[in-house]
C-alpha positions in Angstrom: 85.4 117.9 158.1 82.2 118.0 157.0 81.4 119.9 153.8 78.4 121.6 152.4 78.8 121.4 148.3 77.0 123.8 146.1 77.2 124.5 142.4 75.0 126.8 139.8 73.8 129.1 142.1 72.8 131.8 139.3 72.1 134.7 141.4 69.0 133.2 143.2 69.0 134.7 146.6 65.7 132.8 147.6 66.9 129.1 146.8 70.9 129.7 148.3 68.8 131.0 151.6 66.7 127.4 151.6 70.0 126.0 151.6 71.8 127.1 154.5 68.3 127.2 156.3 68.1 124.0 155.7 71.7 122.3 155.9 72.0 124.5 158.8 74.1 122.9 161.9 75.3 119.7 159.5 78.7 121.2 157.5 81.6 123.0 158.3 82.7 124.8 155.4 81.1 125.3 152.2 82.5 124.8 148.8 80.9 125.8 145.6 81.9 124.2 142.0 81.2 127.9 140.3 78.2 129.9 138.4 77.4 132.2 141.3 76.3 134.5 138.7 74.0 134.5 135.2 70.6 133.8 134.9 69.1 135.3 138.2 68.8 138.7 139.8 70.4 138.5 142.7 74.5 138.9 141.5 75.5 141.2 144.0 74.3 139.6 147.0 75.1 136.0 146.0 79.0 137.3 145.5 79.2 138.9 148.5 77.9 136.1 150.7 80.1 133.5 149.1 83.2 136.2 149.5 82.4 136.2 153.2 81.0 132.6 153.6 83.0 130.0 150.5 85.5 128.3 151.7 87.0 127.1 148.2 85.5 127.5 145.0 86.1 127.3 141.0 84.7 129.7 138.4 82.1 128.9 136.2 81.3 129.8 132.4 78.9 132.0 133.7 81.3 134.2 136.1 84.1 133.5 133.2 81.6 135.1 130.9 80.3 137.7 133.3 83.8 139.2 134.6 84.6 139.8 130.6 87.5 137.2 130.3 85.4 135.0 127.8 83.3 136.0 124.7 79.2 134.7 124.7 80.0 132.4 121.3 78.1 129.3 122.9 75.4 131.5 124.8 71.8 131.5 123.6 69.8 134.9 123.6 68.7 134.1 127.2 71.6 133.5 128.5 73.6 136.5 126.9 71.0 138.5 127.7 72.0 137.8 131.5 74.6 138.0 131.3 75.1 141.5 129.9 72.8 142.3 132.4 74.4 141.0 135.2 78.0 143.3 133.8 75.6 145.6 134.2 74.9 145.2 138.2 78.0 144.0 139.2 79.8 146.5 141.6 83.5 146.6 141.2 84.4 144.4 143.8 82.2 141.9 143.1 83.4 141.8 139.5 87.1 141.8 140.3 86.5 138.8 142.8 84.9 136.8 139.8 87.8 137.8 137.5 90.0 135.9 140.4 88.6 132.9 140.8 90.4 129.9 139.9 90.1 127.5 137.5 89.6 123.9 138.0 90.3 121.0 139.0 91.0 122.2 142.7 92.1 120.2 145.4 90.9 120.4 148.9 91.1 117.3 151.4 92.2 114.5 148.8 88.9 115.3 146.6 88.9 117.7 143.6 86.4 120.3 142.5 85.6 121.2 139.2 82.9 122.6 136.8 82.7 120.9 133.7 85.0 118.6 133.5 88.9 118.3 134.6 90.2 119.4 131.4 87.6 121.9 130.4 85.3 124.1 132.7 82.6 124.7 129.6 82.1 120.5 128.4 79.1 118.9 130.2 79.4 115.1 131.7 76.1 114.2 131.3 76.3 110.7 129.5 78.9 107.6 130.6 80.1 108.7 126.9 81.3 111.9 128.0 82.7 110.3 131.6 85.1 107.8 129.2 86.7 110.2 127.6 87.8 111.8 130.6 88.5 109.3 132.6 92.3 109.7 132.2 91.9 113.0 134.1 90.4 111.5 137.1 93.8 111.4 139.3 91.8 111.2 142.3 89.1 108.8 143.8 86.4 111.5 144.1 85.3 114.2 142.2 83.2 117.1 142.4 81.1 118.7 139.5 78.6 121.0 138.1 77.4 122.7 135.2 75.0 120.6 133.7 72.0 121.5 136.7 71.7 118.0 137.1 72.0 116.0 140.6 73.4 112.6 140.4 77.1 112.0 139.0 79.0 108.8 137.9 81.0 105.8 139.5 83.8 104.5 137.4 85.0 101.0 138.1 86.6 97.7 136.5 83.4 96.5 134.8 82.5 99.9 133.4 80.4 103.1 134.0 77.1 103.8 136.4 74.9 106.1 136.7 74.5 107.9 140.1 70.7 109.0 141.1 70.1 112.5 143.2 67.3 113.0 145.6 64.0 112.8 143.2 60.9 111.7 143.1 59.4 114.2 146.1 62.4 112.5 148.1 64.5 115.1 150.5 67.6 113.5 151.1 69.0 110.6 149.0 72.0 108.5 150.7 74.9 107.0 148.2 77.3 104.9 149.3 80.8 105.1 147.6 81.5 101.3 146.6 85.6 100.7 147.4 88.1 100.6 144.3 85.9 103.0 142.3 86.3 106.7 141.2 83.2 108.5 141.5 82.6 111.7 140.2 79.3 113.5 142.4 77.2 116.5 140.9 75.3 118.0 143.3 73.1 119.9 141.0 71.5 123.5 140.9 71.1 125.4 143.5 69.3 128.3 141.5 67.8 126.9 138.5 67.9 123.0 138.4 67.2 121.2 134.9 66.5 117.3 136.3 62.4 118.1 136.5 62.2 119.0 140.3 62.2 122.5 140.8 63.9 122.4 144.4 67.3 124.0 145.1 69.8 120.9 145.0 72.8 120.4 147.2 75.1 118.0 148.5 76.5 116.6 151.8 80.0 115.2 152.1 82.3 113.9 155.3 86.0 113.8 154.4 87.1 110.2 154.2 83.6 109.0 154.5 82.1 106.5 151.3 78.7 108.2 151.8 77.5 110.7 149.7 74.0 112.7 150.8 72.3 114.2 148.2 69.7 116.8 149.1 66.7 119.0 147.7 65.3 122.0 149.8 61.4 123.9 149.0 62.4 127.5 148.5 59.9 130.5 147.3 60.2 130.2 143.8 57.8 132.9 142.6 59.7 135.3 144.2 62.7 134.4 142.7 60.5 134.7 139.3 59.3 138.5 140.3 63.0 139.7 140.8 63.6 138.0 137.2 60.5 139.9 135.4 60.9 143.1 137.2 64.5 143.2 136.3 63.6 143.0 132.6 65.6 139.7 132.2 64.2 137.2 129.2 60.3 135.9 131.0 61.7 132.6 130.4 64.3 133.0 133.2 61.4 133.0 135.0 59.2 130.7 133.7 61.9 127.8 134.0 62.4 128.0 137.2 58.5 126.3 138.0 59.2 123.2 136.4 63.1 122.5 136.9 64.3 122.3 133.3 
């Protein structure tokens, strides 16, 4: 089964559509690691496609936060400010399908999916630091997160932590292979507002019980993604961020 893997996709129409344009004819099934929502201005149709098109997902902080079943204590002004926006747009269908969505870690095909971390869907793993202290969590030999907006991820083996490198430096696709014995944890980064300094929508490739991992970046229209932020009266900076990936 081969397996397209999204995360962060923040209401941005224009860089999801890059995505399936360009992974087009090389997945089967799609699974997302949560934030469909927040940030962009594009809620309602980003829900509804992954409704009809996500095969398994977790929720998010933002959806969490949007569907009303968390408070905005750790939001900045931008971010609330989408996010009572966003409860705003939200028809009632899409809202109820973001108040279901499960928590992680999932399972699906001997991997797990989660947005944070296993034990807690709002902590970033950004640093080997924040990988050691959940490495007791990691009950299976590959993971799948999110939530920080950065592609790369982790590999966790007998002499210690390393880092994992996404597709940067202009480079499309970047090929990883999984070294045996190791757990590796795999963020595929942002589809709708990456933070690693490219602005491209990031994704991720992944055959079941294959050691390779194939990190991609797809061109998508980003000033029109920017317009639907400013016209909608969201924070400029919503905007403005999405130019130089951070």
């Amino acid at each position: 089964m081969r397996f397209l893997i999204l995360s962060d996709i923040h209401a941005n129409w224009e860089a999801l559509q890059a995505i399936l344009a360009g992974a087009e004819g090389r997945y089967d099934q799609i699974l997302c690691l949560g934030d469909l929502v927040g940030y962009g201005a594009d809620p309602n149709p980003v829900v509804e496609w992954a409704r009809q098109h996500v095969t398994a997902i977790v929720r998010g902080n933002h959806d969490k936060a949007c569907a009303g079943l968390s408070d905005m204590e750790w939001f900045g002004p931008r971010a609330r400010a989408a996010v009572e926006w966003t409860q705003e747009q939200l028809t009632a269908a899409n809202l109820e399908y973001l108040r279901h969505l499960p928590r992680g870690p999932l399972v699906v095909e001997g991997f797990q999916l989660f947005h944070g971390s296993p034990i807690d869907e709002d902590e970033y793993l950004i640093e080997t630091a924040d990988v050691l202290l959940v490495r007791p969590y990691l009950t299976y030999p590959l993971s799948f997160f999110g939530h920080t907006h950065i592609q790369g991820g982790f590999l966790v083996h007998r002499a210690g932590f390393e880092e994992l490198p996404g597709a940067l430096g202009g480079s499309q696709e970047h090929i990883v292979e999984i070294p045996a014995h190791c757990l590796c944890l795999a963020n595929p980064g942002s589809v709708g507002q990456p933070r690693d300094g490219d602005p491209r929508a990031a994704y991720l490739l992944y055959s079941a019980g294959e050691p390779i991992l194939g990190y991609q970046r797809a061109l998508y229209d980003i000033r029109a993604a920017q317009d639907k932020i400013r016209r909608a009266g969201l924070p400029p900076g919503l905007a403005d961020r999405l130019a130089a990936g951070k």
